[in-house]
KOLTORTOR-274604 format. One line per field, with one value per residue (C-alpha): y, x, z; residue number from 1. Coordinates in steps of 0.05 Angstrom, whole numbers, plus 32768, in hexadecimal, padded with zeros to 4 digits. Example, Ala and Ser with C-alpha at 12.3 -4.5 7.8 and 13.67 -1.06 7.14 Angstrom:
<tidos>
y	7FA6,7FEB .
x	80F6,8111 .
z	809C,808F .
n	1,2 .
</tidos>
This chain:
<tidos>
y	7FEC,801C,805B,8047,8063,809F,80B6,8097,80D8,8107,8115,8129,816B,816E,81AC,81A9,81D3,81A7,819E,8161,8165,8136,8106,80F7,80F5,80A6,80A2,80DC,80BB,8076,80A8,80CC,808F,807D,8040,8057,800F,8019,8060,8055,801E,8056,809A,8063,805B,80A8,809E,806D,809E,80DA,8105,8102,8144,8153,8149,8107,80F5,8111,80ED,80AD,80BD,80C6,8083,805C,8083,8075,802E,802B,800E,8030,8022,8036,807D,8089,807F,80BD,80E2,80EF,80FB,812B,8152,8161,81A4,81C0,81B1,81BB,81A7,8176,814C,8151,8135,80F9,80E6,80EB,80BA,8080,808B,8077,8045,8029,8031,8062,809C,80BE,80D5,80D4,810E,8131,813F,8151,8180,819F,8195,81BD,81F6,81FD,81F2,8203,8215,81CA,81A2,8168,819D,81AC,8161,8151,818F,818A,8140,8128,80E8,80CF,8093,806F,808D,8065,8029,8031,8030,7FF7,7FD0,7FD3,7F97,7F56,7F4C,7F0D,7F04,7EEE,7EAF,7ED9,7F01,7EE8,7F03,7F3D,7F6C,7F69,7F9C,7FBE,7F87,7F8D,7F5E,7F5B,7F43,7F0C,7EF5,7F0A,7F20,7F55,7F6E,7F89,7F61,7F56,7F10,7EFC,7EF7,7EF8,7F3C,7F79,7F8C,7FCE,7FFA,8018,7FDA,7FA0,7F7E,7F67,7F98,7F98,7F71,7F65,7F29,7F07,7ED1,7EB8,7EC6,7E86,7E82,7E65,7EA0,7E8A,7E9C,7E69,7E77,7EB8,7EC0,7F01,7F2C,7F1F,7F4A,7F8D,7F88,7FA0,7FA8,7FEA,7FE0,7FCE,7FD4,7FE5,7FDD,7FF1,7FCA,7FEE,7FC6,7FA0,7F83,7FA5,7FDB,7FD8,801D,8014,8028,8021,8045,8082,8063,803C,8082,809C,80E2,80C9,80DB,8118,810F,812B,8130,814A,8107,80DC,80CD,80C4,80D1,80A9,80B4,8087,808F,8069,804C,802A,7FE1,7FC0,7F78,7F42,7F08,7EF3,7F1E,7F6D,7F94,7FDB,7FFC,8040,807C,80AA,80ED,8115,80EA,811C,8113,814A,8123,80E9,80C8,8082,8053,8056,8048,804A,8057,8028,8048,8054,809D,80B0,80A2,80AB,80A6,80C7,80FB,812F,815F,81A8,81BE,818B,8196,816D,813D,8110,811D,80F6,810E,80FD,8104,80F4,80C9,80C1,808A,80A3,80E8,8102,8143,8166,8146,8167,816B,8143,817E,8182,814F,8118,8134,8156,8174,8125,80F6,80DD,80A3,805C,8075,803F,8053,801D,800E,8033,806E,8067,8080,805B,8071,8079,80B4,80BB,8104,80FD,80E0,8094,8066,8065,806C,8065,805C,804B,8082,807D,80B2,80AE,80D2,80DB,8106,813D,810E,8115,80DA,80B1,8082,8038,8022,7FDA,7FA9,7FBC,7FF9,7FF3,8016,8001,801C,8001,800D,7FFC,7FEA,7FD6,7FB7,7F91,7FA5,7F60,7F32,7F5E,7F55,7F7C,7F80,7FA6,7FA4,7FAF,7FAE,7FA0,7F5D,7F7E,7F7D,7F92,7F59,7F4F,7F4A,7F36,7F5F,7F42,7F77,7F7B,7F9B,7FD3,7FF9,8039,803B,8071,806C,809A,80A1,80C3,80D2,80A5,80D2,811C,8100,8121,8119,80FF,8109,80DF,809C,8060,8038,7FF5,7FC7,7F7D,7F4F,7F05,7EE5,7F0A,7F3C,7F82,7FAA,7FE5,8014,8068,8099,80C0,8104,814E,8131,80F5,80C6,8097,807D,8035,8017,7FD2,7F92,7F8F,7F48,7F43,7F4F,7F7B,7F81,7FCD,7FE0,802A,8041,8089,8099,80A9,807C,803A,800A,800A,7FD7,7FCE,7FA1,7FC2,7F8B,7F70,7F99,7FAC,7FE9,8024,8046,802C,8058,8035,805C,804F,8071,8067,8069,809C,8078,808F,80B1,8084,80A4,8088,80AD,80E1,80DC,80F1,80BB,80DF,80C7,80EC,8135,813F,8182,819A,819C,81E2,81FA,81F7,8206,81D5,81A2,817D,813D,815C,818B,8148,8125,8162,816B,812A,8148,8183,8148,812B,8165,8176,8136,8141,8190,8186,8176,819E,818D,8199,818D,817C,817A,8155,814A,811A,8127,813F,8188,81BD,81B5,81FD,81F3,81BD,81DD,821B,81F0,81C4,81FB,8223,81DB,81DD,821B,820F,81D2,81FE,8237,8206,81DC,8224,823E,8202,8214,8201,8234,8242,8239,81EE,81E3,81F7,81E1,81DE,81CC,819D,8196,814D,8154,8118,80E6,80A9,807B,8090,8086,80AF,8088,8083,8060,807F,805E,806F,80BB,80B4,809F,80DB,810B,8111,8139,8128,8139,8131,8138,816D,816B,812C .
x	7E90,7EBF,7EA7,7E60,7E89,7E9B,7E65,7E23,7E11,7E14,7E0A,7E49,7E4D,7E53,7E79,7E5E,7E44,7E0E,7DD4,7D9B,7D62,7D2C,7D56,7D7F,7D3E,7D50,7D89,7D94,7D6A,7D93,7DCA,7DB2,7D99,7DE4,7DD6,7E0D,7E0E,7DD0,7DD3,7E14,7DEA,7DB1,7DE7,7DFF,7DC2,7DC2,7E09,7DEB,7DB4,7DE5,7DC5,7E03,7E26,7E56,7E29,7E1B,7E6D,7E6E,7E38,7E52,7EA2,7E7C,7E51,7E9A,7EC2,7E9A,7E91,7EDF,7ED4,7F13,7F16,7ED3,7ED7,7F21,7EF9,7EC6,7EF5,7F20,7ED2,7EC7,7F10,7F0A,7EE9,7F07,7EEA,7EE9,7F28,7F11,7F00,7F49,7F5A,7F27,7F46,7F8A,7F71,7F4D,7F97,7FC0,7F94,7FA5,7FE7,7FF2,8012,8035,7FE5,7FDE,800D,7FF8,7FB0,7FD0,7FEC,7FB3,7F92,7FD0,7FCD,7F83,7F8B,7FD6,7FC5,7FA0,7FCC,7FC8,7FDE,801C,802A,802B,8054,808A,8096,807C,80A7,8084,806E,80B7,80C9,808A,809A,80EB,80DA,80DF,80A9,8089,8051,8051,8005,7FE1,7F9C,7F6B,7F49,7F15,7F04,7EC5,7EB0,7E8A,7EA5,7EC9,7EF0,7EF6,7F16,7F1B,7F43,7F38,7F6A,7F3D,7F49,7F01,7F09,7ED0,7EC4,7E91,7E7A,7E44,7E48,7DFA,7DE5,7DA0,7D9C,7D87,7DB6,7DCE,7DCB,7E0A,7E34,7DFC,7E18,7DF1,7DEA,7E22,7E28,7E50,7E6B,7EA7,7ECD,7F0B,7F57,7F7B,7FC4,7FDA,7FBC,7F80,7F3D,7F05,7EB9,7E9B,7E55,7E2A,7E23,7DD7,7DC7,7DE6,7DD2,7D97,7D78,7DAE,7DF8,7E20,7E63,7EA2,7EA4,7EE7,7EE2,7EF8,7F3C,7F0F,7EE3,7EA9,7E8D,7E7F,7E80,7E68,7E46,7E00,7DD0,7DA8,7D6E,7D6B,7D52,7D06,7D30,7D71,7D67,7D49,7D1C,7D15,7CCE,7CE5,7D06,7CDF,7D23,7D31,7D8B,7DA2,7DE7,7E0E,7E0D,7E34,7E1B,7E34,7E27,7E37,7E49,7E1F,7E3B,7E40,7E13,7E14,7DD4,7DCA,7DCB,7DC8,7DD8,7E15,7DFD,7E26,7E04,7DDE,7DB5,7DDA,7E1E,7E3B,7E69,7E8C,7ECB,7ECD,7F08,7F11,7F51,7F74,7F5E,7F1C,7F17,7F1E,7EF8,7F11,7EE1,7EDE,7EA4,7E98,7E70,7E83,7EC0,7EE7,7F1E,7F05,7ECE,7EDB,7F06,7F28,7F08,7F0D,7EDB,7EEB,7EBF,7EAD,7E78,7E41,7E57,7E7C,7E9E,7E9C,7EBA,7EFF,7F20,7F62,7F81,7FAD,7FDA,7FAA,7F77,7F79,7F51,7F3D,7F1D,7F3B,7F1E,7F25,7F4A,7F65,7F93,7FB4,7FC8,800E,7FE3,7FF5,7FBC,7FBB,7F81,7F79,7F7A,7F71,7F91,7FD4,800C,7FFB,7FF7,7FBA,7F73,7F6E,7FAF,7FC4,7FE9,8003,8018,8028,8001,8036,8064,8066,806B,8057,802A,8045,8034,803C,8053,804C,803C,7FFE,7FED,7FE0,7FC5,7F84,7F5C,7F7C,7F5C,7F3A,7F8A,7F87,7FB9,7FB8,7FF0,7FE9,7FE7,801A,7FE5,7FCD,7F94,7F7B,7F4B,7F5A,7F35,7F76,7F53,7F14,7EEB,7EFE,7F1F,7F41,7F8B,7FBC,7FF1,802A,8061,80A3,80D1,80EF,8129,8146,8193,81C3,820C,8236,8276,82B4,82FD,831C,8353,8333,82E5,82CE,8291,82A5,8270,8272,8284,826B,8246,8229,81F9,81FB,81C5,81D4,81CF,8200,81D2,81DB,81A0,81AF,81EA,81FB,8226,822A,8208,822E,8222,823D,8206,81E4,819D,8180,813D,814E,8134,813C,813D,8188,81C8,81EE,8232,8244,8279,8291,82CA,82E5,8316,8359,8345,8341,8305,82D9,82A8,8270,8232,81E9,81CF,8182,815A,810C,810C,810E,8148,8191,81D3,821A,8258,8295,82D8,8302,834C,836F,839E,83DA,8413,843D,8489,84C1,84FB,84E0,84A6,8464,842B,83E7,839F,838D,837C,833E,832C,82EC,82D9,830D,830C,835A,8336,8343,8302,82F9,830E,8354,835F,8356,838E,83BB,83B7,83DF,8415,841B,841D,844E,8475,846C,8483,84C6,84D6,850F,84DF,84D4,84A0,8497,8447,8444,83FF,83ED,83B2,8397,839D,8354,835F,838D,83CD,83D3,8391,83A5,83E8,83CE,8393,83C6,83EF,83C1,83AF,83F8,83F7,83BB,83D4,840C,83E8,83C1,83F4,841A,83D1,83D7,8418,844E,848F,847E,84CB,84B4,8489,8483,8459,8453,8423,8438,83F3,83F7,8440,8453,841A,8420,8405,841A,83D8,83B2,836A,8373,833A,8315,834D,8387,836F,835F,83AA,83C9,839B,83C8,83F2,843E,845A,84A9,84D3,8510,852B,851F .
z	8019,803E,8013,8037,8072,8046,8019,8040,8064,8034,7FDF,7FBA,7F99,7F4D,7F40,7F04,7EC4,7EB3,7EE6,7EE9,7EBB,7EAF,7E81,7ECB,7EF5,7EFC,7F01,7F35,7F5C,7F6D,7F67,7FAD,7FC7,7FCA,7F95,7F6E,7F42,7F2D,7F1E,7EF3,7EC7,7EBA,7EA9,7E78,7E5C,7E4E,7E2D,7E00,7DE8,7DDD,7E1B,7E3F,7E56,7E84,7EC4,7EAF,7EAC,7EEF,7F07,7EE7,7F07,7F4B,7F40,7F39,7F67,7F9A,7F91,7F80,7F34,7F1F,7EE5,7ECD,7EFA,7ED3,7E8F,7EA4,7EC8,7E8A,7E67,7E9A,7E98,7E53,7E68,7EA6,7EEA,7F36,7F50,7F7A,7F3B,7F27,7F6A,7F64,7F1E,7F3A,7F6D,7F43,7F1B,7F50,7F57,7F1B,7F28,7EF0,7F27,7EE1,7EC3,7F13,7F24,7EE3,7F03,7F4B,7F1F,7F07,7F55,7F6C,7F3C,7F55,7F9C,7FAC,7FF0,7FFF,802E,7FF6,7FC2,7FEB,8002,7FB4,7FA6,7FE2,7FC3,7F86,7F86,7FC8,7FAB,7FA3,7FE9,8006,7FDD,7FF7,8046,8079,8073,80C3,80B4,8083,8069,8060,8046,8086,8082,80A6,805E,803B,7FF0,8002,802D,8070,8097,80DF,8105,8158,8176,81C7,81F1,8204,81B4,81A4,8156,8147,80F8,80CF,8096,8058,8051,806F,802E,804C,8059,8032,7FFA,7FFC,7FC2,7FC2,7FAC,7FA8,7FE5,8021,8063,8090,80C9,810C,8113,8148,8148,816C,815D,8170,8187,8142,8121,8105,8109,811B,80F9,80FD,8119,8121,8156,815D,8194,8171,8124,8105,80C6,80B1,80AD,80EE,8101,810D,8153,8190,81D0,8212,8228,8266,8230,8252,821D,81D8,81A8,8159,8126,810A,80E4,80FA,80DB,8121,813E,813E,8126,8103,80B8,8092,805C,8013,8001,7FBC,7FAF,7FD9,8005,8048,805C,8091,80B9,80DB,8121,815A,8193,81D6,81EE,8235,8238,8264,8271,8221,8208,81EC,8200,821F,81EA,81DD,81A9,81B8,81C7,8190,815D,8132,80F1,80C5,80CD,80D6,8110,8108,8102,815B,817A,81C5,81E9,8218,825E,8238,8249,81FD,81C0,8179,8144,80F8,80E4,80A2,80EB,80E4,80F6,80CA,8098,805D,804F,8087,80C5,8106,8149,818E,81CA,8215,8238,8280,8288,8262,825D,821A,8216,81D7,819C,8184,8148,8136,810E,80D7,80F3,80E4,80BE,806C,8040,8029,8047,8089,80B1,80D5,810C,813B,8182,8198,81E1,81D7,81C4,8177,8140,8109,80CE,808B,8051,800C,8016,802A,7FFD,7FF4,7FBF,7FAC,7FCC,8013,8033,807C,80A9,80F1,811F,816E,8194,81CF,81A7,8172,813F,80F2,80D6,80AE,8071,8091,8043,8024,8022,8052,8026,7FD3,7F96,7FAC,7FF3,8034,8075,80BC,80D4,811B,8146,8185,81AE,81E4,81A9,8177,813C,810E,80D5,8098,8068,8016,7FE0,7FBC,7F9B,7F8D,7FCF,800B,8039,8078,807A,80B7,80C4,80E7,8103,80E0,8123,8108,8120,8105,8103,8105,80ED,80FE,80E3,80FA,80FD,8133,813D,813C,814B,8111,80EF,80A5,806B,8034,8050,8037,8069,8059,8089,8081,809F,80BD,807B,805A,8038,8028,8045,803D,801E,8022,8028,8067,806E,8087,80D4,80BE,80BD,809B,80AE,80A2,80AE,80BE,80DD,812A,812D,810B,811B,80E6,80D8,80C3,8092,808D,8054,8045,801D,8047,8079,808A,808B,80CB,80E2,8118,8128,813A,8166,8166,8186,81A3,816F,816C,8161,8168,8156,8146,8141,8114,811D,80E3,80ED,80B3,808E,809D,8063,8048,804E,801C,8019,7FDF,7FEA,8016,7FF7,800E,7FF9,7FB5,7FBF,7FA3,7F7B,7F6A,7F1C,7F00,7F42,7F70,7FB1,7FE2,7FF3,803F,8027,800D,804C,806F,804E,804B,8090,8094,806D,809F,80D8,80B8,80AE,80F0,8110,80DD,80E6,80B5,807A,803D,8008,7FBB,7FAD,7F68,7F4C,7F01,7EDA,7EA7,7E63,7E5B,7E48,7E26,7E3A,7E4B,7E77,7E94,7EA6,7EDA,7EF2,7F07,7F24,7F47,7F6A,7F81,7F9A,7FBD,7FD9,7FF3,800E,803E,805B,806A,8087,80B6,80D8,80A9,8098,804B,8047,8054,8018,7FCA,7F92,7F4C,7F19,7EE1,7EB9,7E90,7E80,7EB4,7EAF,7ED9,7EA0,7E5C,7E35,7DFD,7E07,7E52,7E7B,7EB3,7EE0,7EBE,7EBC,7F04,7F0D,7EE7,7F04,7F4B,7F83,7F96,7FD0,7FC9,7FFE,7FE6,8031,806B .
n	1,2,3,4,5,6,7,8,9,10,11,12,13,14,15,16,17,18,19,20,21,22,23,24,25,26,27,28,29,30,31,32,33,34,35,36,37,38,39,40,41,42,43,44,45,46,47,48,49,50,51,52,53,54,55,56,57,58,59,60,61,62,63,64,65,66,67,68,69,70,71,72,73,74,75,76,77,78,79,80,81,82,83,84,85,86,87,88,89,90,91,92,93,94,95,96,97,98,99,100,101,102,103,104,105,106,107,108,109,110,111,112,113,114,115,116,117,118,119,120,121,122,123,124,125,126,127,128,129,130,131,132,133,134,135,136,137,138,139,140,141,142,143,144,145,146,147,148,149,150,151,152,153,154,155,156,157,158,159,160,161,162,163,164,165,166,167,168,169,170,171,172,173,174,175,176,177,178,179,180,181,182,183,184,185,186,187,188,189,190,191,192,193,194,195,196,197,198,199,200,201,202,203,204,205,206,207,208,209,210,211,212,213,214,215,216,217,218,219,220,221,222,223,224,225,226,227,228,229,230,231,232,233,234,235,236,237,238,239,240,241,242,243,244,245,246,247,248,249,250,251,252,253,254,255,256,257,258,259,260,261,262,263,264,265,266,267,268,269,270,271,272,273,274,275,276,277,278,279,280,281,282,283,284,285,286,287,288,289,290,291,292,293,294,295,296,297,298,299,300,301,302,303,304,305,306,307,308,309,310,311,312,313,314,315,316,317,318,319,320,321,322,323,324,325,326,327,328,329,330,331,332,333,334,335,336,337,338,339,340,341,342,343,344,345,346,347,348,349,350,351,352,353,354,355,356,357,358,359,360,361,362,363,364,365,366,367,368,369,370,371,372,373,374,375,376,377,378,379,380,381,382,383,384,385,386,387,388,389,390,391,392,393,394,395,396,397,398,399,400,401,402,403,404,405,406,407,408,409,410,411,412,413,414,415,416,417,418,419,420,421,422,423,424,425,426,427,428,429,430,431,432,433,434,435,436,437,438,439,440,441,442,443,444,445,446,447,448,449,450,451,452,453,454,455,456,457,458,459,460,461,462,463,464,465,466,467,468,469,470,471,472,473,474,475,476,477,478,479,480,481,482,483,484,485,486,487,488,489,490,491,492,493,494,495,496,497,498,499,500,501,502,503,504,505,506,507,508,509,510,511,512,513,514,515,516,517,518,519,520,521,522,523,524,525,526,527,528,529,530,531,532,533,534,535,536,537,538,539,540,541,542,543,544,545,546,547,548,549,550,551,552,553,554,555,556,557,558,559,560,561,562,563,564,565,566,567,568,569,570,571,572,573,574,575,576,577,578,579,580,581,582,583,584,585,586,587,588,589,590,591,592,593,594,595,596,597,598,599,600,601,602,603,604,605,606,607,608,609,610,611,612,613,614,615,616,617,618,619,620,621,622 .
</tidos>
């Protein structure tokens, strides 16, 4: 039912090479009357007879895309791709794939959408990051999702929950009414019911006073409960539709309109006056102070097929509607916005990188922000949308069409907080990079494990209702803990200064940390320039000392190979302790390739390699 709020006000382009002829006449005809069901039934009718071409696939994709039978519109899609097409078709399959959850055949057709379109803002969000769909699936989860009692079998979305727990949705469920063509199900409706303190959701009833014969609803409630905005049909208008004599149809919009509340009862009602019968306005949703409404439209001046806007209002006086922009709004088909009291936008997009169909994005409005995909388990391979939240109550809802028709879903907040663990050198304050840092919840579970960044950080999306217990190890230094207490969210940062573990001195020996080489190379790395910077501390704290660095390798190798790769180590070794300050009378070197292994083995292990593959530091003078 949601691509009613999509598709209604206007005919989808073809693209195509074939064109309607009087085989189609029929067919075309539920096909513009949006009674895509229908129309599907009598292109396969054509199929049957052999008078199929390539505008009937097309035709027959369209029918199911729009009613989201995906697995029907995947099955003329391919038909249809056998012979090149628009790119927009390309796009569509990709689309009814990931639906499907087939993202492989999925990113294969974004492909060929990318190569036609490479300057399309969903041709460069596939192409900066084609694995987007297991970075989605790996983020904190920000809402659990539970099917609503509320959900009936035909279709329900656009929940409003008032503060005064008055529940408002749209919903074909009177079976009484009208069907509409599009999917067979009855008109929509308004209905409300109330959100009890246990989370439940007593018996919904209609909102008599508002429906009508056409489709009704979503509606936004102003914050005092006073004014109602929603949408209904411009067929409620003397003017609202344009008529094809050639095909004997009338086009409707969907306009929205404004209602005032007396005593229990909606009534005043009146059309918005940027309503207009060549586009269509919808999916309201009014701002906290009520000074702002946000609403989705395919009017001029869009980016794609169906854009975010906002309009200010002052009574009954509207400004003129402006565009979201590109931080909101694609090439696609953007819509369902909902601002929460906090000023945060939630909506949905079948453009940006999701998981399949319509997907739900948030971005706050108070900062410079980039909108984000809010993830699973509220968003699937199937459409998501209408997401509201109630900022009083901490509740949210969705609707999904993830079991076949579209139903209402509670969302219930996961709190969230972003951690940052820095890790340093307690003794210098140093930033160290590659430390292992590891977070621990309260019931002894890992949640989360990496290796610290070039600033030293590692970043965790964790639960702010636990305490964790951080763990921090380097190499050369000893182990470091901390605890990131519960918070409100957010963002939290925890610091861990790990103490350097300090030389071992016998008396012939300086025992350092290994000193680690890169692959045939003898230049010194960080991690060895921080351990042989203990040797020169040592060797400053004893001005007496002299050192022979002997450097070995494994047996992996010639032995002639192995020989001045271990001795150009040395003398590296050498030539950076005497770079930090140390007489070169002080300190020699000497490579002794795998002449002097420290385990005497011809199939070593990894281990036993690691073991022979060292520096010695021998003291010649204490």
């Amino acid at each position: 039912m949601k691509k009613l709020y999509i598709t209604l006000s206007f005919v989808i382009a073809s693209g195509i090479l074939s064109a309607q002829n009087k085989n189609t006449k029929t067919a075309d005809k539920l096909f513009d009357r949006y009674e895509y069901t229908e129309a599907a039934t009598e292109y396969l009718k054509l199929v049957e007879k052999e008078q199929a071409d390539n505008y009937v696939y097309k035709q027959l994709a369209d029918s199911y895309y729009n009613v989201f039978n995906t697995k029907e519109a995947i099955k003329w899609f391919a038909k249809l791709v056998e012979e090149k097409q628009d790119a927009e078709t390309y796009f569509q399959y990709a689309q009814m794939l990931k639906a499907e959850g087939n993202y492989t055949e999925a990113n294969n057709q974004m492909k060929t959408f990318a190569s036609m379109k490479p300057n399309d803002s969903r041709a460069k969000a596939f192409t900066g990051n084609p694995n987007y769909v297991s970075d989605i699936n790996a983020q904190f989860k920000l809402f659990g999702a539970t099917k609503s009692d509320i959900s009936s079998d035909k279709a329900d979305f656009g929940v409003f929950l008032t503060n005064d727990n008055t529940l408002y949705f749209a919903s074909a469920r009177n079976t009484s009414r009208k069907e509409y063509g599009l999917n067979e199900e009855p008109y929509l409706d308004l209905y409300k019911a109330t959100y009890n303190s246990n989370k439940t959701i007593s018996e919904a009833t209609t909102v008599d006073n508002l429906n009508t014969k056409w489709h009704d609803g979503p509606a936004t409630i102003t914050s005092d409960g006073s004014t109602m905005y929603f949408a209904s049909e411009s067929f409620n208008e003397s003017k609202g539709f344009e008529k094809d004599k050639e095909k004997q149809l009338k086009f409707g919009k969907i306009y929205l309109y404004k209602a005032i509340k007396e005593g229990d009862t909606w009534s005043n009602k009146k059309a918005l006056p940027f309503n207009d019968k060549t586009y269509s306005v919808r999916n309201p949703s009014i701002s906290k102070d009520g000074k702002t409404l946000y609403f989705s439209s395919n009017m001029p001046g869009g980016l794609g097929g169906e854009d975010i806007w906002k309009v200010s209002v002052n009574g009954d006086s509207y400004g003129t509607p402006e565009n979201l922009g590109s931080r909101v709004n694609t090439e696609g088909n953007d819509s369902f916005p909902f601002v929460t009291d906090d000023n945060v936008l939630y909506f949905s997009s079948d453009a940006r990188a999701g998981l399949g169909g319509l997907d739900v994005f948030k971005v706050n409005l108070n900062d410079n922000s980039s909108a984000m995909n809010i993830g699973l388990p509220v968003n699937s391979e199937k459409d998501d949308f209408a997401f509201s939240y109630n900022t009083q109550h901490k509740i949210g809802f969705f609707s999904s069409n993830r079991d076949g028709v579209d139903n209402i879903y509670i969302a219930d907040p996961i709190c969230g907080v972003e951690a940052t663990i820095t890790v340093k050198d307690a003794k210098t304050g140093k930033v160290l990079q590659g430390a292992t840092v590891a977070m621990i919840d309260d019931k002894l579970e890992l949640a989360g494990k990496s290796e610290t960044s070039e600033n030293g950080e590692s970043v965790f999306k964790v639960n702010c209702e636990m305490e964790y217990a951080v763990q921090a190890s380097r190499l050369g230094y000893e182990n470091g803990v901390g605890t990131m207490e519960k918070s409100e969210g957010g963002k939290a940062t925890v610091v861990i200064n790990l103490e350097p573990l300090k030389p071992i001195i016998t008396e012939t020996e300086v025992i350092l940390q290994p000193i680690f080489f890169e692959f045939n190379k003898s230049n010194i790395t960080a991690e060895g320039a921080a351990e042989l910077d203990k040797l020169v501390e040592v060797m400053n704290e004893h001005p007496e000392m002299v050192i022979f660095a002997k450097s070995h390798t494994d047996n992996r190798g010639g032995d002639k190979y192995n020989l001045n790769l271990s001795d150009r180590r040395a003398k590296s070794t050498v030539q950076y302790v005497i770079s930090k300050g140390i007489a070169k009378e002080r300190i020699t070197g000497q490579g002794f390739g795998e002449t002097e292994p420290k385990v005497d083995c011809k199939k070593c292990t990894e281990e036993e390699h690691a073991q022979n593959r060292r520096s010695e530091f021998l003291i010649v003078k204490k």
